[in-house]
MARRO-93313 format. One record per residue (C-alpha): chain; x, y, z. Coordinates in Angstrom, 3 decimals, m for minus. Each point is the difference from the previous one (the first is absolute). Example, Ala and Ser with C-alpha at 12.3 -4.5 7.8 and 13.67 -1.06 7.14 Angstrom:
2
<'A',<12.300,m4.500,7.800>> <'A',<1.370,3.440,m0.660>> 
***
This chain:
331
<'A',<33.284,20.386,m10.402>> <'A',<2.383,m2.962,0.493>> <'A',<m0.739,m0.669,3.381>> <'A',<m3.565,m0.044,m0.907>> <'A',<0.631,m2.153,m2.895>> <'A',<2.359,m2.248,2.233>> <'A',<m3.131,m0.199,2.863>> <'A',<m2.045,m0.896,m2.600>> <'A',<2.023,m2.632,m1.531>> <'A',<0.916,m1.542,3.532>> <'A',<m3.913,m0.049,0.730>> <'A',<m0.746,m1.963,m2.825>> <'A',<2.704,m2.583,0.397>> <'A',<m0.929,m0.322,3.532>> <'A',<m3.607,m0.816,m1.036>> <'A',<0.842,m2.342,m2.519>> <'A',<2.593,m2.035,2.558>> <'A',<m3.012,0.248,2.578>> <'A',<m1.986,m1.223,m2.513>> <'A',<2.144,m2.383,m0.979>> <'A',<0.724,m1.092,3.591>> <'A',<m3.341,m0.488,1.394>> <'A',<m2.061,m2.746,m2.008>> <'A',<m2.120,0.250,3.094>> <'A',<m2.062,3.238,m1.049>> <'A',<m3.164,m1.426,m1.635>> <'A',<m1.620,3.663,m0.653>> <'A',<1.569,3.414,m1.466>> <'A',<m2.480,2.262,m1.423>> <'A',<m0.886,3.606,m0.215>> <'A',<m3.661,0.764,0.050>> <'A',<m1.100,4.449,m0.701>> <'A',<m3.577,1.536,m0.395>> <'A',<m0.674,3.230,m1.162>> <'A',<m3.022,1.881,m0.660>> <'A',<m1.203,3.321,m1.931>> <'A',<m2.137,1.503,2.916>> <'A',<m2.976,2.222,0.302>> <'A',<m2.103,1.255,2.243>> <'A',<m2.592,2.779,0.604>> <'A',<m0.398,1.896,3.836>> <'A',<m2.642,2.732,0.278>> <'A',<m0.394,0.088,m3.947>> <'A',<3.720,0.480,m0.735>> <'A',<1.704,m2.330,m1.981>> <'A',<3.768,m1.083,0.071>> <'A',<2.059,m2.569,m1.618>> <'A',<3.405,m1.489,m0.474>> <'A',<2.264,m3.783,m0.290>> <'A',<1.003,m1.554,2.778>> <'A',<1.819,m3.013,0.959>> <'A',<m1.471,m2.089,2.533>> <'A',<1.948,m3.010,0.988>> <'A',<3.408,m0.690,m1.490>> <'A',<1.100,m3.615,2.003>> <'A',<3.533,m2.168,0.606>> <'A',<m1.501,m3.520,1.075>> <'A',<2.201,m2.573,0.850>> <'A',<m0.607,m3.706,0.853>> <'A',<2.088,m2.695,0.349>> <'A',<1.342,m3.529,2.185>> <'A',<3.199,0.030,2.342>> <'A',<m0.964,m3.590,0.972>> <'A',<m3.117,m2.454,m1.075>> <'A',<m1.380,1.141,3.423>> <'A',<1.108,3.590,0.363>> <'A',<m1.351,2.976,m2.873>> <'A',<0.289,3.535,m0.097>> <'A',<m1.982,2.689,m1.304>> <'A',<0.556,3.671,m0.790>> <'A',<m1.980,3.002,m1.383>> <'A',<1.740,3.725,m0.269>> <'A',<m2.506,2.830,m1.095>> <'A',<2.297,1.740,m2.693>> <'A',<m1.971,2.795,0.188>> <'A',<m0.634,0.732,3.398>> <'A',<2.658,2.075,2.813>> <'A',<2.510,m2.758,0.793>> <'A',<1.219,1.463,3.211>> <'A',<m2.129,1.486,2.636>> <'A',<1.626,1.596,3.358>> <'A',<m3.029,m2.504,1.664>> <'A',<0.127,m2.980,m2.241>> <'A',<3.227,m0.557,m2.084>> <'A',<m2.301,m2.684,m1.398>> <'A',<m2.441,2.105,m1.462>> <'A',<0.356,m1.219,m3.458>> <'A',<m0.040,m3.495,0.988>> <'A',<m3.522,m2.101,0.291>> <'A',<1.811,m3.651,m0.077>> <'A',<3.637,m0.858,1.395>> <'A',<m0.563,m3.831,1.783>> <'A',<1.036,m3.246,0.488>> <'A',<m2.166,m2.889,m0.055>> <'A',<0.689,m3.419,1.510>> <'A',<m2.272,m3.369,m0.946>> <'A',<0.426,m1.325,3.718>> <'A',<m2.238,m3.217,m0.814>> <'A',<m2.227,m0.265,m2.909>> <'A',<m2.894,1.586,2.154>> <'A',<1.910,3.062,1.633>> <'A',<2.291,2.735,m1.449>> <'A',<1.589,2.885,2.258>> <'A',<0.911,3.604,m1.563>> <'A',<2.160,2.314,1.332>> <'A',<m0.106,3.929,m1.680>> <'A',<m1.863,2.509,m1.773>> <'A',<m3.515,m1.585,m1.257>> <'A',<m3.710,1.253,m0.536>> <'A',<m1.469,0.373,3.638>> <'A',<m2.628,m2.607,0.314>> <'A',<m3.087,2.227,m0.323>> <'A',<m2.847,m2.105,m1.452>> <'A',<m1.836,1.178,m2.811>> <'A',<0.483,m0.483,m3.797>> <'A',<0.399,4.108,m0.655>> <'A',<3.031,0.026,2.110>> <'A',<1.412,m3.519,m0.750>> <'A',<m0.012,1.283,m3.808>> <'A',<3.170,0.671,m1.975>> <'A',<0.629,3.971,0.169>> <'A',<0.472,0.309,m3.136>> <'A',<m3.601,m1.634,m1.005>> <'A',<m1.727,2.465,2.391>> <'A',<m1.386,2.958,m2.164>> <'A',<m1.568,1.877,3.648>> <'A',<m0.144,m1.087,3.205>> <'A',<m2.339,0.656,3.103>> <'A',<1.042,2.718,2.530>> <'A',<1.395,m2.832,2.768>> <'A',<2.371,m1.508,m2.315>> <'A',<1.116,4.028,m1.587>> <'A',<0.503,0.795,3.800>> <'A',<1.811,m3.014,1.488>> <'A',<3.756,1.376,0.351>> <'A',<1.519,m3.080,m1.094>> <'A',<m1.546,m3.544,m1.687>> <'A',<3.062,m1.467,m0.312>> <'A',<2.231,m0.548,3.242>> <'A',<2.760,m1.982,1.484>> <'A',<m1.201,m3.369,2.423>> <'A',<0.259,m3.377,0.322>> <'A',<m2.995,m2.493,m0.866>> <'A',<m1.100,m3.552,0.566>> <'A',<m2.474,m1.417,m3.192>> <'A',<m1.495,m3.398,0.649>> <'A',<m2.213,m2.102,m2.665>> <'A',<m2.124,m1.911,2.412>> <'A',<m2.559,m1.347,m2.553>> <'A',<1.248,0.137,m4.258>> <'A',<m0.680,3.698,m0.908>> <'A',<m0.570,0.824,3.743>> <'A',<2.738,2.499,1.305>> <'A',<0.399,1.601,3.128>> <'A',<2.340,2.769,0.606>> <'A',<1.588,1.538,2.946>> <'A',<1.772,2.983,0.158>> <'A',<1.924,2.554,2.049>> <'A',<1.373,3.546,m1.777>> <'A',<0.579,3.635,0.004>> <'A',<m3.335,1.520,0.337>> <'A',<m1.734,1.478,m3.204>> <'A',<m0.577,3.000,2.136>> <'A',<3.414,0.615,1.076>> <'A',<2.197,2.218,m2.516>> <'A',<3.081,m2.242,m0.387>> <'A',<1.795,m1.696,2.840>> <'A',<m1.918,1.432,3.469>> <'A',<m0.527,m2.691,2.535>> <'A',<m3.310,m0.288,m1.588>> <'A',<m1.434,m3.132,m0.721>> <'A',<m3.074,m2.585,m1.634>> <'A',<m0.980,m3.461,0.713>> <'A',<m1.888,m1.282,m2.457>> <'A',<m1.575,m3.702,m0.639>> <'A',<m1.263,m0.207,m3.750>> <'A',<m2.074,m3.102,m1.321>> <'A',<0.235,m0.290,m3.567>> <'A',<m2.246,m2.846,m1.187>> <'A',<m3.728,m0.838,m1.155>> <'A',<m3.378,m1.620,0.790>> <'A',<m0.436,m1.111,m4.004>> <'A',<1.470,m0.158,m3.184>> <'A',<m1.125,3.236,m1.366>> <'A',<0.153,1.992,3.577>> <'A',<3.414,0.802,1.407>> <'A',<1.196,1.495,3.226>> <'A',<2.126,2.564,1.467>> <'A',<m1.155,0.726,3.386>> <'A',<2.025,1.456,2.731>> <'A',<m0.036,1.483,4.031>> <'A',<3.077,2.757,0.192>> <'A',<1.109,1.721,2.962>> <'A',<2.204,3.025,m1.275>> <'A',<1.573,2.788,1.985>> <'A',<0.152,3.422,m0.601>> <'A',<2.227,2.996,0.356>> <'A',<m1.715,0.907,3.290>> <'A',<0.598,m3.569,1.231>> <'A',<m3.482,m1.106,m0.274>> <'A',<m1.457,m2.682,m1.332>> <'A',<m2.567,m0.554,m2.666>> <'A',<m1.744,m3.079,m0.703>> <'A',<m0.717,m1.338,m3.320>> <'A',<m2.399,m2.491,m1.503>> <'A',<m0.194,m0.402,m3.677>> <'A',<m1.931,m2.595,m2.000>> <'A',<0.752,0.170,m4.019>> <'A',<m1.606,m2.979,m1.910>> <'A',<0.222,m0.530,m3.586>> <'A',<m2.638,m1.268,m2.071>> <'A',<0.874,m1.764,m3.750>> <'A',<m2.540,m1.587,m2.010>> <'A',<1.728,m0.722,m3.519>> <'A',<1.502,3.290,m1.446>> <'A',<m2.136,2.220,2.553>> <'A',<1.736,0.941,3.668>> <'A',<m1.279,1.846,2.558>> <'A',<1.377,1.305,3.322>> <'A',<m2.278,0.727,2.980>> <'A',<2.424,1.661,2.843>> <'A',<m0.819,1.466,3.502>> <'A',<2.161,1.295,2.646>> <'A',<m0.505,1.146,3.384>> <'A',<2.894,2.031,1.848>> <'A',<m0.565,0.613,4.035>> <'A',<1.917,2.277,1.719>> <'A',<0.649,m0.525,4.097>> <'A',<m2.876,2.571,1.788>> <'A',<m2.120,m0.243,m2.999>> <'A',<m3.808,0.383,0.517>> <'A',<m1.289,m2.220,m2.735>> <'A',<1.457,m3.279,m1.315>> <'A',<m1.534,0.756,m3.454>> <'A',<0.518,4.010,m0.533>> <'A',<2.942,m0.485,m1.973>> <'A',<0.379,m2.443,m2.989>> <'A',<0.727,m0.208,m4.066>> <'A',<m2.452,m2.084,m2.550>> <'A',<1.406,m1.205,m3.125>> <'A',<m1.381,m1.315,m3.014>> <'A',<1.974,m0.890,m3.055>> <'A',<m1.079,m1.831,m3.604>> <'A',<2.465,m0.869,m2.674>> <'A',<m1.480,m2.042,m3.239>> <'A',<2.258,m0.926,m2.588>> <'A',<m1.025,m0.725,m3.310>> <'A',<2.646,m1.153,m2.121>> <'A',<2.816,2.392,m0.010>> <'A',<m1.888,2.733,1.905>> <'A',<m0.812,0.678,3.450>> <'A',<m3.325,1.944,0.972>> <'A',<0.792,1.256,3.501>> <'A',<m1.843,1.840,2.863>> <'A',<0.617,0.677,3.485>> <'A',<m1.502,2.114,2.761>> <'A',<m0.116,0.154,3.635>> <'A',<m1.223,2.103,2.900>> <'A',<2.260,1.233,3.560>> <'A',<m1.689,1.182,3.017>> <'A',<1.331,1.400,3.335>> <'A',<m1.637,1.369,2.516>> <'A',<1.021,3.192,0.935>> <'A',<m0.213,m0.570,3.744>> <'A',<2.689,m2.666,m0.455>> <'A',<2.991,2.059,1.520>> <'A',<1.704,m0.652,3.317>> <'A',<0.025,2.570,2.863>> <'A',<2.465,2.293,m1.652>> <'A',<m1.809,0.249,m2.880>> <'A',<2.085,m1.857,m1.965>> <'A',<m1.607,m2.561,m2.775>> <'A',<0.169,m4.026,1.143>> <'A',<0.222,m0.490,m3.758>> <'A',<2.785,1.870,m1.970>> <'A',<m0.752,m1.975,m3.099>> <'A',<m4.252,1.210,m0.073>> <'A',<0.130,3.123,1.464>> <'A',<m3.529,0.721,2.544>> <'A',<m2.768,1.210,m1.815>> <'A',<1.048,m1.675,m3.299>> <'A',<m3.259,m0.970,m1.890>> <'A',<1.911,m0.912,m3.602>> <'A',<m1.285,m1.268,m3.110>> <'A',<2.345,m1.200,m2.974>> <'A',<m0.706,m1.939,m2.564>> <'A',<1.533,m0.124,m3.555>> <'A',<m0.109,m2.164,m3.170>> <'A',<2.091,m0.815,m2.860>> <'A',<0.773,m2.851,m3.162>> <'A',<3.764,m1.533,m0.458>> <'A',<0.811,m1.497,m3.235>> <'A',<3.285,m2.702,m0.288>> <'A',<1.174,m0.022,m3.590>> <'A',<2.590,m2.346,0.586>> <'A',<m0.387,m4.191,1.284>> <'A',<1.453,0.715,2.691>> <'A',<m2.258,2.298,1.877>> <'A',<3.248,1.015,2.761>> <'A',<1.722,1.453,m2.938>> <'A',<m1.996,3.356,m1.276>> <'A',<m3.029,1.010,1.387>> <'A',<m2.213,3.428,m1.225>> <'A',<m2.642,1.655,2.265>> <'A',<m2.425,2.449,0.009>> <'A',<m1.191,1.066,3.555>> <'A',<m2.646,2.551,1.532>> <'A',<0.199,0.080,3.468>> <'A',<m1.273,2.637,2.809>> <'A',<m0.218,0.585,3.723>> <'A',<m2.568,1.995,2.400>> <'A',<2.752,0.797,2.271>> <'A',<1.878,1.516,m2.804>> <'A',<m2.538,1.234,m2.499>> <'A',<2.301,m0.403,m3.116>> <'A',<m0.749,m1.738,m3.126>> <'A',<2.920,m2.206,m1.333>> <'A',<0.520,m1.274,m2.904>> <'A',<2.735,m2.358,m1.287>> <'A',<0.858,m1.534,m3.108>> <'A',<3.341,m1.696,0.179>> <'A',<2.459,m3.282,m0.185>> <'A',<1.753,m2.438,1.943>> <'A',<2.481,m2.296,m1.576>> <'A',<2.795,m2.400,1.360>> <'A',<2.864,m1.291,m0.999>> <'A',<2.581,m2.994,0.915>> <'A',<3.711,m0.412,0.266>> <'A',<m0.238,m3.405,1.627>> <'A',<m2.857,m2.040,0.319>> <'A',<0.671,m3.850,0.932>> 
***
């Protein structure tokens, strides 16, 4: 008990001379969601509370030209035998080389256009089947991002493939445009070239636009995903189609989207070109849902109610749950 008590008083005092020591952290917050569940498969029903999402995010400045960012997933295995960086979604540095370019170097998002995967986790109530099945969205790389016109940006990247389980030799290349044509329609397009555990290659193309006309935004995605030796260029893709209208402190939400693979998409072996979609997919999801912010602030507390289901799965889910953050620095 003393040596626990002495751990934990040496812990704290470290934080606070950390704290104390680094004016340069910007950002310290904890963000959590959890959720009473339901859901009903072949007329049975079960139940219980969960916790989703229970976040360390860090931000902060070394230099005026150089920041940092971290996210740890509290809540999720820290240590895998494949990836010791399981846990982990963000652990980079960023530099400002000119006001135009910035280089990163770490773990970041992989640059998959497409507003369902760019999303914050821990605002996703379901996802599609491609980004379920993707081993990995998070991954270690280094990446180029270039403003060539204002609120033009053009990214280039290089990382650990989203296919690979950890650290395998596997890798994606990946050039991501994140812009728009208007005002009220924004862009995050992308061509991906991503390797897989058999040392293959899959090619992505995926085109997410969003749509926002006063309180009202809508997302119109489509991806296609080409395997090498595949018969058709269009046999294996994802539609998306999301609507979010917020009216005062509430959020009317809905979301649905459609996956199809062929089932003739497999190479000579047998094997599936797409590990993500498997062949012979033909899924529907779709799912709606309110959120209501009691608070100003709307990143503080956040209450949901969410019905969401899946043809590949044939469960009906139901959620009714929370998210709330809170700040130990915030600059």
């Amino acid at each position: 008990m003393k040596i626990a008590y002495f751990l934990l008083s040496f812990c704290l005092l470290l934080t606070a001379a950390t704290a104390a020591a680094q004016p340069s952290i910007t950002q310290l917050y904890f963000d959590t969601r959890a959720s009473f569940h339901q859901e009903v498969t072949d007329g049975k029903y079960y139940s219980q509370f969960t916790g989703d999402h229970f976040n360390l995010n860090i931000r902060g400045q070394l230099t005026d030209k150089l920041d940092f960012r971290v996210r740890q997933r509290l809540n999720k295995k820290v240590f895998d035998e494949r990836n010791m960086f399981n846990a982990t979604d963000f652990l980079y540095l960023r530099w400002q080389a000119t006001p135009r370019l910035h280089l990163l170097v770490g773990k970041n998002a992989v640059m998959i256009g497409g507003y369902e995967f760019d999303a914050v986790p821990i605002d996703v109530y379901y996802y599609s089947n491609f980004c379920n099945n993707l081993y990995q969205g998070f991954s270690f790389g280094v990446s180029a991002e270039y403003e060539f016109l204002p609120g033009q940006n053009l990214v280039l990247q290089v990382c650990n493939s989203p296919l690979s389980l950890g650290f395998q030799n596997l890798y994606a290349y990946n050039v991501e445009w994140m812009g728009s044509f208007a005002p009220w329609w924004s862009t995050l397009w992308s061509v991906n070239f991503v390797q897989d555990e058999f040392h293959r290659t899959i090619n992505y193309i995926s085109l997410g636009n969003r749509l926002t006309f006063g309180n009202l935004a809508v997302d119109v995605e489509w991806m296609n995903r080409a395997g090498a030796g595949q018969r058709r260029f269009f046999s294996d893709y994802t539609v998306i189609s999301k609507i979010i209208w917020t009216v005062g402190k509430w959020n009317l939400c809905a979301k649905g989207g459609y996956e199809s693979n062929d089932i003739a998409n497999v190479d000579a072996e047998g094997r599936a070109l797409d590990l993500a979609v498997a062949p012979g997919t033909k899924n529907v999801y779709a799912g709606c849902g309110v959120e209501f912010f009691p608070l100003p602030n709307r990143d503080r507390l956040r209450l949901h109610a969410v019905y969401f289901k899946s043809s590949s799965i044939g469960t009906d889910n139901f959620d009714i749950g929370i998210t709330w953050r809170f700040d130990i620095i915030k600059k």
